[in-house]
C-alpha distance (Angstrom), angle and dihedral (degrees) to the residues before:
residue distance angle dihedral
X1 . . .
X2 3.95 . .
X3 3.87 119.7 .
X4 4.06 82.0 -129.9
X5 3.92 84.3 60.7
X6 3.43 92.9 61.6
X7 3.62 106.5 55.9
X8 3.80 131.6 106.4
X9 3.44 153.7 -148.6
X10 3.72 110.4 -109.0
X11 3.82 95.0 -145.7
X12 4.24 100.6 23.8
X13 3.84 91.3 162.9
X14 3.43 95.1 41.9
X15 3.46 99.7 54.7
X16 3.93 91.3 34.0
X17 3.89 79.8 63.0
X18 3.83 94.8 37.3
X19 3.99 80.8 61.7
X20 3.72 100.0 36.9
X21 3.87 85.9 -134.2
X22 3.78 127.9 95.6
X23 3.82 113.2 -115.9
X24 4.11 143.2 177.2
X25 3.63 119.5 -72.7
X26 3.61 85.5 -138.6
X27 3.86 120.9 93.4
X28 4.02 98.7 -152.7
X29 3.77 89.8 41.4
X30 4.04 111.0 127.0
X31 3.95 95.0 -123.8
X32 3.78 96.7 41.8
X33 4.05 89.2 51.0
X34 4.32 80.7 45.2
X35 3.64 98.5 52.0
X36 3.95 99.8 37.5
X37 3.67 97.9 43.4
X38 3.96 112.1 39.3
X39 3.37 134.5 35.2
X40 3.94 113.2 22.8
X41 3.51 97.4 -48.2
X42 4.02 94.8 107.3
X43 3.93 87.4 58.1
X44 3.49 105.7 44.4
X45 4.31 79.6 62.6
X46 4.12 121.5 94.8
X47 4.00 111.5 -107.9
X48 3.49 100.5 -97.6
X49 3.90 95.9 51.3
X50 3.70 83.1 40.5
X51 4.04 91.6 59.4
X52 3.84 93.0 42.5
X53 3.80 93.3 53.0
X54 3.41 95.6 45.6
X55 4.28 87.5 51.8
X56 3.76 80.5 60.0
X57 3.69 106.2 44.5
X58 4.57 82.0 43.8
X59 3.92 88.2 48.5
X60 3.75 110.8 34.1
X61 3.83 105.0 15.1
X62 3.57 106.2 49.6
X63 3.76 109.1 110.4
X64 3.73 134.8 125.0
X65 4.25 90.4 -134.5
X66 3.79 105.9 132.5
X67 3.58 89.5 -132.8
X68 4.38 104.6 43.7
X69 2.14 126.8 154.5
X70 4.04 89.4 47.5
X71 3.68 95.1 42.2
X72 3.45 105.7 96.3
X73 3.98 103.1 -108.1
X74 3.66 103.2 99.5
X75 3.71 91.9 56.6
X76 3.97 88.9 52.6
X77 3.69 86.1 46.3
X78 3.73 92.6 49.7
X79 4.41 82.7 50.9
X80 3.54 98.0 49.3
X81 3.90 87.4 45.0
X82 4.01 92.2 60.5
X83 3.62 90.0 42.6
X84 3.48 90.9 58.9
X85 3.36 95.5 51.7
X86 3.99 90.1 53.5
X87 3.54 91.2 47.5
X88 3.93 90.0 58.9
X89 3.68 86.5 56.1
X90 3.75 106.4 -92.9
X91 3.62 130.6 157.5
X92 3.54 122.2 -130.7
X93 4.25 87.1 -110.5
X94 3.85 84.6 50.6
X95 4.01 99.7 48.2
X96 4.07 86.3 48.7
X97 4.12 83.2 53.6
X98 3.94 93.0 51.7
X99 4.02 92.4 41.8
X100 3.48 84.5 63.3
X101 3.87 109.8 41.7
X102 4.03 85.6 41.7
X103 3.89 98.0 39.9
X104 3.77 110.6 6.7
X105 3.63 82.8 -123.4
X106 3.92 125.6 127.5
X107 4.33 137.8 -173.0
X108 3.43 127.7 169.7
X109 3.71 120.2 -78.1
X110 3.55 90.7 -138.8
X111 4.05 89.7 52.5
X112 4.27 84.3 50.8
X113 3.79 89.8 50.5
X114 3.93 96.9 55.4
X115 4.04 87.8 44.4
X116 3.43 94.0 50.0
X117 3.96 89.4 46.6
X118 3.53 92.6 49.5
X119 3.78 85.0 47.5
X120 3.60 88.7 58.7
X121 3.71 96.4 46.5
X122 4.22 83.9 47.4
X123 3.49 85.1 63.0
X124 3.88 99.7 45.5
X125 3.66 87.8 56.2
X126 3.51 94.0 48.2
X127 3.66 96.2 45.1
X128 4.00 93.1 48.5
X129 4.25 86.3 49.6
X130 3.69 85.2 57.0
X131 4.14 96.1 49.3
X132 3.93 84.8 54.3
X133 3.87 91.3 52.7
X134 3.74 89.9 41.5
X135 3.43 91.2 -123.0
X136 3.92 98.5 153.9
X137 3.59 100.6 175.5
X138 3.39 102.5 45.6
X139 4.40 85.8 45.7
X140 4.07 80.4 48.0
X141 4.13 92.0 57.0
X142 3.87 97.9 35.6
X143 4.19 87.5 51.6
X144 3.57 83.0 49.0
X145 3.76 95.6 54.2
X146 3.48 98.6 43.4
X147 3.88 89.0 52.5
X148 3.81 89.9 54.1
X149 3.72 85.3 59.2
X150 3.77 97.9 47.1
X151 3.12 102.4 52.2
């Protein structure tokens, strides 16, 4: 199961009430991206969760695919987002924390720890498939990466 799978909407039931409609928990999930962002569904919401889903929709929505928001990118955005996050030095507690101030979104910290472990063990792979094609920068950057999450 995808990382992206297992994020949430901070305030489901408020926003399920917000909207008058009953919705997924899940942020990435095709009818929750339907109902918040087209039709009137991103008006009938208070200000606050109004500015929070619109930071969304700007930051991990905005593509010109003929078919986003099913296309694949905002989950990747969503990815590169949390790795980010670890890169700067946060904790899986602390990247669960920023989610939510920046998104009003939320996941277990222990469900960001194994992704960002099986991140890092992506990367080993990746990094020992380049040292057996002698491909020594490319080896160089994914060591590099996988450092920036270890640390």
């Amino acid at each position: 199961m995808a990382i992206t799978d297992k994020i949430y909407l901070k305030n489901h039931r408020q926003i399920a009430s917000q909207l008058g409609t009953n919705i997924p928990k899940s942020a990435f999930s095709g009818a929750t991206l339907d109902i918040l962002f087209q039709g009137e569904g991103l008006m009938k919401l208070d200000d606050a969760t109004q500015e929070r889903v619109l930071d969304f929709a700007e930051d991990f929505l905005d593509c010109g695919c003929e078919t986003n928001p099913y296309c694949g990118h905002p989950e990747r955005k969503f990815i590169s987002y949390l790795l980010e996050l670890r890169a700067q030095g946060l904790g899986p507690d602390a990247i669960v924390d920023v989610m939510g101030d920046d998104y009003m979104l939320y996941a277990y910290a222990g469900d960001i720890l194994s992704f960002l472990d099986d991140s890092v063990r992506t990367l080993e792979a990746a990094e020992e498939l380049a040292g057996v094609e002698n491909n020594r920068e490319m080896e160089e950057k994914l060591s590099q990466a996988k450092r920036d999450l270890s640390r």
